[in-house]
C-alpha positions in Angstrom: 0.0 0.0 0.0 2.7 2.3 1.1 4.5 1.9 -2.3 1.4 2.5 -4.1 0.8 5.6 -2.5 4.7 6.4 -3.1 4.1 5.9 -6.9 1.2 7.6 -7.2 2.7 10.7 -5.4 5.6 10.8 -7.9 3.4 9.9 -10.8 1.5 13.4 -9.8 4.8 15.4 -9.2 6.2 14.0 -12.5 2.5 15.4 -14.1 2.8 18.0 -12.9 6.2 19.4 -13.9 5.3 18.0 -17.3 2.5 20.7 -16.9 4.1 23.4 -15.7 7.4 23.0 -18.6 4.0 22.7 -21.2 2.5 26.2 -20.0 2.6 28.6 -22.8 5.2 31.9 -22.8 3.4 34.1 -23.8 5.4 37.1 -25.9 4.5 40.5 -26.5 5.9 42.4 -29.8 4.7 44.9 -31.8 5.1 43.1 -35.2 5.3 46.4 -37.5 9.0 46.6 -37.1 10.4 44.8 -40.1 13.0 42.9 -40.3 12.9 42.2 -36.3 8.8 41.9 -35.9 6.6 41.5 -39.2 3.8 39.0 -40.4 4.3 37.0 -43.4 2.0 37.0 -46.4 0.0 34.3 -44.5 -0.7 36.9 -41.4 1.9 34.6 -39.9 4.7 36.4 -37.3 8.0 36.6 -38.3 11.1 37.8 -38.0 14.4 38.3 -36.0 12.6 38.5 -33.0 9.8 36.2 -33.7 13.1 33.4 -34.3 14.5 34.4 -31.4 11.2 34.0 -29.1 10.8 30.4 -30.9 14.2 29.3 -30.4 13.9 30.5 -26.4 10.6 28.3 -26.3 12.4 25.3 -27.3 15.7 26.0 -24.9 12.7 26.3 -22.0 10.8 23.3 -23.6 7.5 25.9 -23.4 5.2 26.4 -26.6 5.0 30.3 -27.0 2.0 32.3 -28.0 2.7 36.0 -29.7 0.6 39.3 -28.8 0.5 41.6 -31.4 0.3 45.3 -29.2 1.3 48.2 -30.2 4.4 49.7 -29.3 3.5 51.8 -26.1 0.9 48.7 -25.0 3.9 46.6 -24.4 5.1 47.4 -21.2 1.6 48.2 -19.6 0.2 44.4 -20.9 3.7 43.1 -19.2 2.8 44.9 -15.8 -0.7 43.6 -16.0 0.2 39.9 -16.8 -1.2 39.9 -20.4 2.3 38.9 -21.5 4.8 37.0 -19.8 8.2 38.6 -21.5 8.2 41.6 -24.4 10.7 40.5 -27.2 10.0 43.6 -29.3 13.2 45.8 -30.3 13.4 46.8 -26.5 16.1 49.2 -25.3 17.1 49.1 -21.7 16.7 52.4 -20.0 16.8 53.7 -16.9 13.3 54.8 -16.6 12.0 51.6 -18.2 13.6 49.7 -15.3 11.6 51.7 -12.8 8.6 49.7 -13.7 9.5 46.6 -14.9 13.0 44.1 -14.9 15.0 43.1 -18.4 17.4 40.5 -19.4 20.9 41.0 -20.2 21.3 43.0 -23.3 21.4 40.9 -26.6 21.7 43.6 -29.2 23.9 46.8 -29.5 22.0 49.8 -31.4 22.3 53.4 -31.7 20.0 56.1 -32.6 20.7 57.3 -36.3 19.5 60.3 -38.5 17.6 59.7 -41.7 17.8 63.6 -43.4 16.3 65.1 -46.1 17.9 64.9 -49.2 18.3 69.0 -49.8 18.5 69.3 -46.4 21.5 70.7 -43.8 21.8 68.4 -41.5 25.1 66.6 -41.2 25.3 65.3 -37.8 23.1 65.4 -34.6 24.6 68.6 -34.1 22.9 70.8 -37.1 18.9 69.2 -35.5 18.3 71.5 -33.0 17.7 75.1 -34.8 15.0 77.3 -35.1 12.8 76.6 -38.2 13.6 72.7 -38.0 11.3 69.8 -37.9 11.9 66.5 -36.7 9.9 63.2 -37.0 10.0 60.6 -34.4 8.1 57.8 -33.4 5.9 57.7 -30.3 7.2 56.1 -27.1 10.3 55.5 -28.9 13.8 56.1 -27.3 14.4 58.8 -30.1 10.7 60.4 -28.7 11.9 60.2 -25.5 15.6 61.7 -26.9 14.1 64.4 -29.4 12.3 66.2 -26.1 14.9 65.9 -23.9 17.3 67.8 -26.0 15.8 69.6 -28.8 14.5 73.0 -27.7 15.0 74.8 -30.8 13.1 72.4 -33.1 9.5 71.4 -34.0 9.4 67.8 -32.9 6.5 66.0 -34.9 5.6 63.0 -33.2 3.8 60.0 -35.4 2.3 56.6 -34.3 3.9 54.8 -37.8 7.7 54.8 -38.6 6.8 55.0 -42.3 4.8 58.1 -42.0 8.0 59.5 -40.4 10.2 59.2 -43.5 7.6 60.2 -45.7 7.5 63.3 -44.1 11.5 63.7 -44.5 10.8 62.2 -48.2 8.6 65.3 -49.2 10.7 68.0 -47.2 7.5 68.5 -44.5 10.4 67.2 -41.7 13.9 68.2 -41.9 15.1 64.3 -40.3 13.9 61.4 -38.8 15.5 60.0 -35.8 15.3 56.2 -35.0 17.6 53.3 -34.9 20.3 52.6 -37.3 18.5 49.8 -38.9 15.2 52.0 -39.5 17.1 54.5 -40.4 18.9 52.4 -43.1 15.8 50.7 -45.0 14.1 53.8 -44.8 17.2 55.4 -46.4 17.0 52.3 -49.1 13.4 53.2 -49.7 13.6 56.6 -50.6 17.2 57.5 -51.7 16.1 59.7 -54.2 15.2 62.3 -51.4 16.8 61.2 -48.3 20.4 60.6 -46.8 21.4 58.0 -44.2 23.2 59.8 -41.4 24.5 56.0 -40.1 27.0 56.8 -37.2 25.1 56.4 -33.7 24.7 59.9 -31.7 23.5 57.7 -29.0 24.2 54.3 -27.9 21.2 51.8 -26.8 21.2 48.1 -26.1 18.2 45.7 -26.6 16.8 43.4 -24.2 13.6 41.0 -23.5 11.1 42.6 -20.7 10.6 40.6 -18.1 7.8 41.5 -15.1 9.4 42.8 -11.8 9.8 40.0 -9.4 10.0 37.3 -12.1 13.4 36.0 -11.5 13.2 32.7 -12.3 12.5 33.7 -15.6 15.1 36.1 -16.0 17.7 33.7 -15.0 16.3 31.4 -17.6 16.3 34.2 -20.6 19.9 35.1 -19.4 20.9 31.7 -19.5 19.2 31.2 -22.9 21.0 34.6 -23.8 24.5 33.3 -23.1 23.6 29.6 -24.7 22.5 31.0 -28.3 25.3 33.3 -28.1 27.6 30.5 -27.9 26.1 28.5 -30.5 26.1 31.0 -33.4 22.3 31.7 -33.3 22.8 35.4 -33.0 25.1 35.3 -36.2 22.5 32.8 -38.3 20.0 35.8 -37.5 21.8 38.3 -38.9 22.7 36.2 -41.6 19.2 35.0 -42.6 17.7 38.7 -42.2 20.2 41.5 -41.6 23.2 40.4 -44.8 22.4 43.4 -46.8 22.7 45.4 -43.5 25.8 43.7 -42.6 27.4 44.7 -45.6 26.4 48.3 -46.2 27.6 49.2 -42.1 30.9 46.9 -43.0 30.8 49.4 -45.8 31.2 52.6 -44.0 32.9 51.4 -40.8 30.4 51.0 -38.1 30.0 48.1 -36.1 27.1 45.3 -36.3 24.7 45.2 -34.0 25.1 41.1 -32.3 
């Protein structure tokens, strides 16, 4: 009887570890953000990060389910328990880590400058002028960056990265500030009226969100990190999405991003 009840004990801890590696990680990205977070033709996501989330749920042996939510939803939905971890072009800030934890930094970016064509603007330095207008994102880092420090300049402030270098496109902004990669295939999209200011003013690093308190997840992320650093799966993602990109920063000197 006593064995029984021994194997029937173990039988429902074994169960229920099976259960609790099963339960689903759920990540939230914004998937407008392409190469890093898109959907396919199909409506499928994809994507740098979308790899990335996938290859983390099999190094945790967890299934994962993606939230689509917008850009400034994705810290409130982690706070709330909507999402378990935001793998969404992240950068770790100070102010960010008041509210919620974040993994150790997988990605190096900078902010970047994509300028108009005709324009003046050489470096960060020629922005900030009387009679200058500059796009940004909202609830970006270069949002965030563009009121901090611009005083002189109109900041126009857009929900859609595209609508920012249109603006720059038709010589209604004078630059749009965003990451280098933005900043790059917007560039390739309009070169016949913008120019690609690539060298970083400011240096960011991108990590996964992770709720405050959650350390046992954090540990696991960070050890995930470490483990697909080692095995080359940071350098198969830039190779599978980020080669033309690789090239062209090769191309005038700046360091890649992994």
């Amino acid at each position: 009887m006593k064995l029984s009840i021994l194997l029937l004990t173990i039988c429902g801890f074994l169960i229920l570890s099976l259960r609790a590696e099963q339960k689903p990680l759920i990540v939230g990205m914004e998937m407008s953000f392409p190469p890093f977070e898109m959907l396919d033709s199909s409506g499928q996501p994809a994507g740098v990060s979308v790899d990335l989330a996938k290859a983390l749920g099999q190094y945790l042996n967890r299934p994962i389910q993606f939230q689509n939510i917008p850009f400034d939803g994705l810290i409130p939905s982690l706070k709330t328990g909507k999402i378990d971890v935001i793998i969404s072009s992240l950068t770790k800030t100070a102010d960010r880590e008041k509210s919620i934890d974040f993994s150790d930094p997988y990605l190096k970016m900078g902010l970047a400058i994509l300028a108009n064509k005709n324009g003046d603007i050489q470096s960060i330095n020629d922005v900030d002028k009387p009679g200058h207008q500059v796009a940004v994102k909202k609830g970006t880092t270069a949002d965030i960056y563009a009121f901090q420090h611009f005083k002189k300049a109109k900041i126009l402030v857009f929900n859609d990265e595209s609508a920012c270098a249109i603006e720059v496109g038709q010589g209604k902004a004078d630059c749009f500030i965003y990451d280098q990669i933005s900043v790059f295939q917007n560039w390739k999209r309009h070169e016949d009226r913008t120019r690609a200011i690539l060298q970083p003013f400011e240096r960011e690093e991108w990590a996964m969100g992770i709720r405050k308190g959650n350390d046992d997840l954090r540990k696991q992320i960070n050890d995930f990190i470490a483990h697909f650093q080692a095995t080359g799966g940071f350098e198969q993602l830039g190779t599978k999405y980020l080669s033309e990109n690789k090239k062209a920063f090769e191309d005038f000197g700046i360091p890649f991003y992994f």
